[in-house]
LUMPA-133806 format. One line per field, with one value per residue (C-alpha): residue number from 1; residue in three letters; x, y, z. Coordinates in nm, 2 decimals, decimal comma, always signed. Example, Ala and Ser with C-alpha at 12.3 -4.5 7.8 and 13.67 -1.06 7.14 Angstrom:
! residues 2
n: c(1|2)
res: c(ALA|SER)
px: c(+1,23|+1,37)
py: c(-0,45|-0,11)
pz: c(+0,78|+0,71)
END
This chain:
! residues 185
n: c(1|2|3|4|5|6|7|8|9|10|11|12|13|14|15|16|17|18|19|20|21|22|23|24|25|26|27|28|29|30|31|32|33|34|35|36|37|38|39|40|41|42|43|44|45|46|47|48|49|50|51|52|53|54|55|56|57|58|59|60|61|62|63|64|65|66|67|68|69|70|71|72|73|74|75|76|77|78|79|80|81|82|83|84|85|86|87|88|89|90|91|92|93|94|95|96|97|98|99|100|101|102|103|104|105|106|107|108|109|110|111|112|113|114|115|116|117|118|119|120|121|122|123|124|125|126|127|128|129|130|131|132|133|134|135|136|137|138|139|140|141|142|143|144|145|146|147|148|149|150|151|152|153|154|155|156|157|158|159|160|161|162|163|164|165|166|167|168|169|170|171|172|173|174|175|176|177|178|179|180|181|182|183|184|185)
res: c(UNK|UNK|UNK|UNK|UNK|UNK|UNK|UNK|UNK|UNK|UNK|UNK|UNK|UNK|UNK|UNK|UNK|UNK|UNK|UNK|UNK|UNK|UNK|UNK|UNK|UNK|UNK|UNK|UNK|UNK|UNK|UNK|UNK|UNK|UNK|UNK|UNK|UNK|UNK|UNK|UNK|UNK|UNK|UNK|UNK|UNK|UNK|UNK|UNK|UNK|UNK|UNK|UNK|UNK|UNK|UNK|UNK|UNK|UNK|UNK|UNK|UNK|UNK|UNK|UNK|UNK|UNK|UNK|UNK|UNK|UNK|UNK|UNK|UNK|UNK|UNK|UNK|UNK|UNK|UNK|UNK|UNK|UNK|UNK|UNK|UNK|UNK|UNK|UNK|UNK|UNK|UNK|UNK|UNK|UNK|UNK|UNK|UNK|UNK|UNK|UNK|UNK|UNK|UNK|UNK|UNK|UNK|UNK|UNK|UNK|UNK|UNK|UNK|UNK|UNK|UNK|UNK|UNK|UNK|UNK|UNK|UNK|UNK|UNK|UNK|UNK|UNK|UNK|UNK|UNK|UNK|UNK|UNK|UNK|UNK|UNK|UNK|UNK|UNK|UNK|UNK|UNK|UNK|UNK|UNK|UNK|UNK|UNK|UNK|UNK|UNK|UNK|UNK|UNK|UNK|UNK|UNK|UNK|UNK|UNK|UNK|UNK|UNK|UNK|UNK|UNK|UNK|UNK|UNK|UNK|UNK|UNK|UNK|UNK|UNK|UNK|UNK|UNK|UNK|UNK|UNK|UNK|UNK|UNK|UNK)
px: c(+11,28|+11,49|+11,35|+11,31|+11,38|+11,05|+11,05|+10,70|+10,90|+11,17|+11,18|+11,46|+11,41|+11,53|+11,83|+11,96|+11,90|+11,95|+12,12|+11,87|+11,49|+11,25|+11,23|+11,62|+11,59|+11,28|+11,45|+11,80|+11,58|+11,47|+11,82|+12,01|+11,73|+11,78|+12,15|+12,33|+12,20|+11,98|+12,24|+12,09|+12,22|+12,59|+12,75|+12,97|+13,11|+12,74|+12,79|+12,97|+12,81|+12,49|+12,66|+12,79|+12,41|+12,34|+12,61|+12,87|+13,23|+13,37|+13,77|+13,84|+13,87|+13,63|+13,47|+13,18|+13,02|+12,69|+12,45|+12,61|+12,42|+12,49|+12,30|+12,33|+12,51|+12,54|+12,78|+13,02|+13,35|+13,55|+13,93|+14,06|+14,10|+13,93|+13,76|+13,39|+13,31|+12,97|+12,67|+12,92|+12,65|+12,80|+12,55|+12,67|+12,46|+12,74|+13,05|+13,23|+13,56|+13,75|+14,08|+14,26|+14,36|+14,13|+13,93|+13,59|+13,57|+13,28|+12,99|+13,22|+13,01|+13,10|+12,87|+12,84|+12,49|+12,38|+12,14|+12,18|+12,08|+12,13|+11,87|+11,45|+11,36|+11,68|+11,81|+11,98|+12,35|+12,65|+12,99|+13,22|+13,44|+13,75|+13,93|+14,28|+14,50|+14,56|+14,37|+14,20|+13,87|+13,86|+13,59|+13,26|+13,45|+13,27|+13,42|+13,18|+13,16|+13,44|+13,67|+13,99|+14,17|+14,50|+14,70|+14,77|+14,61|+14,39|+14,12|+14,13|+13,86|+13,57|+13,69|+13,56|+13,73|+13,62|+13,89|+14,11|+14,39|+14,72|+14,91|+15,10|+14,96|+14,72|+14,44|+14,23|+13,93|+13,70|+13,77|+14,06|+14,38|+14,71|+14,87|+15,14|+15,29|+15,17|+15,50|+15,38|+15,65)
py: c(-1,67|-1,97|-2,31|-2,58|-3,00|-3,16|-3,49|-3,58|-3,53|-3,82|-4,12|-4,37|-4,51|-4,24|-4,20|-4,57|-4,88|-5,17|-5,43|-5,71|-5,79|-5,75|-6,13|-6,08|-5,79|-5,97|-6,30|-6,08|-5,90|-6,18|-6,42|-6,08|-6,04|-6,42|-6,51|-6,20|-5,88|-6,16|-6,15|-6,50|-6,63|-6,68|-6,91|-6,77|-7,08|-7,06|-6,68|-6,67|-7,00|-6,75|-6,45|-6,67|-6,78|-6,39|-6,31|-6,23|-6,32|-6,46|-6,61|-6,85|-6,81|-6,51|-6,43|-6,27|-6,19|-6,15|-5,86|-5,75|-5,58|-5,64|-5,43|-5,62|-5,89|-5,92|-5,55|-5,75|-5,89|-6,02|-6,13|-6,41|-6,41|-6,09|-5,99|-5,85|-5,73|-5,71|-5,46|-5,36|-5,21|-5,24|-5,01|-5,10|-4,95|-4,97|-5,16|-5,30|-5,45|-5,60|-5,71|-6,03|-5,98|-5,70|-5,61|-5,40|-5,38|-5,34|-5,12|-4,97|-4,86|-4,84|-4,58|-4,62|-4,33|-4,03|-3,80|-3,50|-3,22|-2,94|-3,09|-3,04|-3,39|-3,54|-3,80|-4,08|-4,15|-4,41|-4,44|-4,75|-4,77|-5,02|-5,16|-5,26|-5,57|-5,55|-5,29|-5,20|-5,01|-4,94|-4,95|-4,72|-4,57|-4,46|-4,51|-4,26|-4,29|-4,30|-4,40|-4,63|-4,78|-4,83|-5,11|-5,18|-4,80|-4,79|-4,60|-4,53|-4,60|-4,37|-4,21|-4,06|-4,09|-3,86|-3,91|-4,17|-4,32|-4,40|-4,69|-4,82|-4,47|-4,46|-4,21|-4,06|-3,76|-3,63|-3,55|-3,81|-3,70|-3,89|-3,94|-4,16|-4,48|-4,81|-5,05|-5,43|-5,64)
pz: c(+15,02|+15,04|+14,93|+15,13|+15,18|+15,09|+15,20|+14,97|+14,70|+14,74|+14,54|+14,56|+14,24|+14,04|+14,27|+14,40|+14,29|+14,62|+14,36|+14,39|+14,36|+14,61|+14,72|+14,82|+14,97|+15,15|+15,23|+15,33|+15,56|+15,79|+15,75|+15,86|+16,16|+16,25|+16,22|+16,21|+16,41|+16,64|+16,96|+17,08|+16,77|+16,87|+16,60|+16,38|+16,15|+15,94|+15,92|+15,61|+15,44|+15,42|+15,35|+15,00|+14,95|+14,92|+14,69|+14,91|+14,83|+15,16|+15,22|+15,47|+15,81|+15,88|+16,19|+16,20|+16,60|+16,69|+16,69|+16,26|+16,09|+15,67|+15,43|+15,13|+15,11|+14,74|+14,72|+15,03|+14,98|+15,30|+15,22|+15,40|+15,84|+15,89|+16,21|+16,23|+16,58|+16,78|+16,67|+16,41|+16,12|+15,77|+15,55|+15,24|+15,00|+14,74|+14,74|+15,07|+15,00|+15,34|+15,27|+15,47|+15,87|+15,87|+16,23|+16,24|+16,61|+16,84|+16,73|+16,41|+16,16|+15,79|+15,63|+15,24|+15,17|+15,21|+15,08|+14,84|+15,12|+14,85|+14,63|+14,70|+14,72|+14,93|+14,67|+14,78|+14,70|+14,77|+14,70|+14,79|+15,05|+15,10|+15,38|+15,25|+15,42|+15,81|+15,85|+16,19|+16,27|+16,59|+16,86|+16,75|+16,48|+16,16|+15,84|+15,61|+15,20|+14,98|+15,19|+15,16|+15,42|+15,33|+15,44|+15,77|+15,87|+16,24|+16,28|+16,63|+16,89|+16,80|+16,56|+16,20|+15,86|+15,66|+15,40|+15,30|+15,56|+15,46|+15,53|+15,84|+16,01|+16,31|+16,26|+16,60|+16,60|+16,44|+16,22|+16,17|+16,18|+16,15|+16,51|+16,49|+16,25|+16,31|+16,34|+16,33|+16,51)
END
């Protein structure tokens, strides 16, 4: 008989570790629900004053939209100029490194966990992901765990990487698969 996924077994402490105390987590919680995912909230110039509060390295000039969704602030670094869309979700249980110029457009999501599904209990894991200089997420795209973005690479409108994108190439499907090479005039 084969065994199963039990679910009463899982404990995220053994497993992951969310990088800051429960107050943060707390008061993350409710700033992220107020100025960030909260589409009535549409001012983007205190965005990245109370991402730095939380930990978050941020470089001038970043735009962040309404209706984001940031995991944990404190495991975020945004390079100079770059671009975060609406109801883009960046679950960054580990690491998330955005270089400058870079674009996350609309309702992108960067995926940085999973769970262990070939273990009993379902463990949780992460693994960083980084989006190198000018590069461009496009529309609904997914970027999943362990993934780098190489440098001026676009992940086409919704789109999966599943592994790593080389530079000055456009990438489409799922999943994605070099198409063509990106020429910036």
């Amino acid at each position: 008989m084969r065994k199963q996924v039990d679910l009463s077994r899982f404990d995220n402490s053994t497993s992951f570790h969310p990088g800051a105390g429960v107050v943060k987590r707390m008061l993350w919680y409710f700033m992220n629900a107020l100025f960030f995912i909260n589409p009535a909230f549409p001012f983007r110039s205190p965005k990245p004053f109370l991402l730095r509060l939380f930990g978050a390295k941020v470089g001038k000039g970043v735009v962040i939209h309404p209706g984001v969704n940031i995991k944990f602030p404190w495991r975020l670094s945004i390079g100079d100029h770059s671009w975060i869309g609406q109801r883009v979700w960046l679950d960054n249980l580990d690491q998330l490194t955005i270089g400058n110029n870079v674009v996350i457009s609309q309702g992108a999501l960067i995926i940085q966990g999973s769970h262990d599904y070939k273990r009993i209990d379902y463990p949780t894991y992460s693994k960083p992901v980084v989006l190198e200089d000018g590069s461009w997420i496009g529309a609904g795209a997914i970027v999943t765990l362990g993934i780098t973005v190489r440098s001026h690479a676009v992940l086409a409108v919704g789109s999966v990487a599943t592994k790593d994108l080389e530079a000055y190439t456009i990438y489409q499907g799922n999943p994605a698969l070099p198409v063509r090479e990106r020429v910036v005039l």
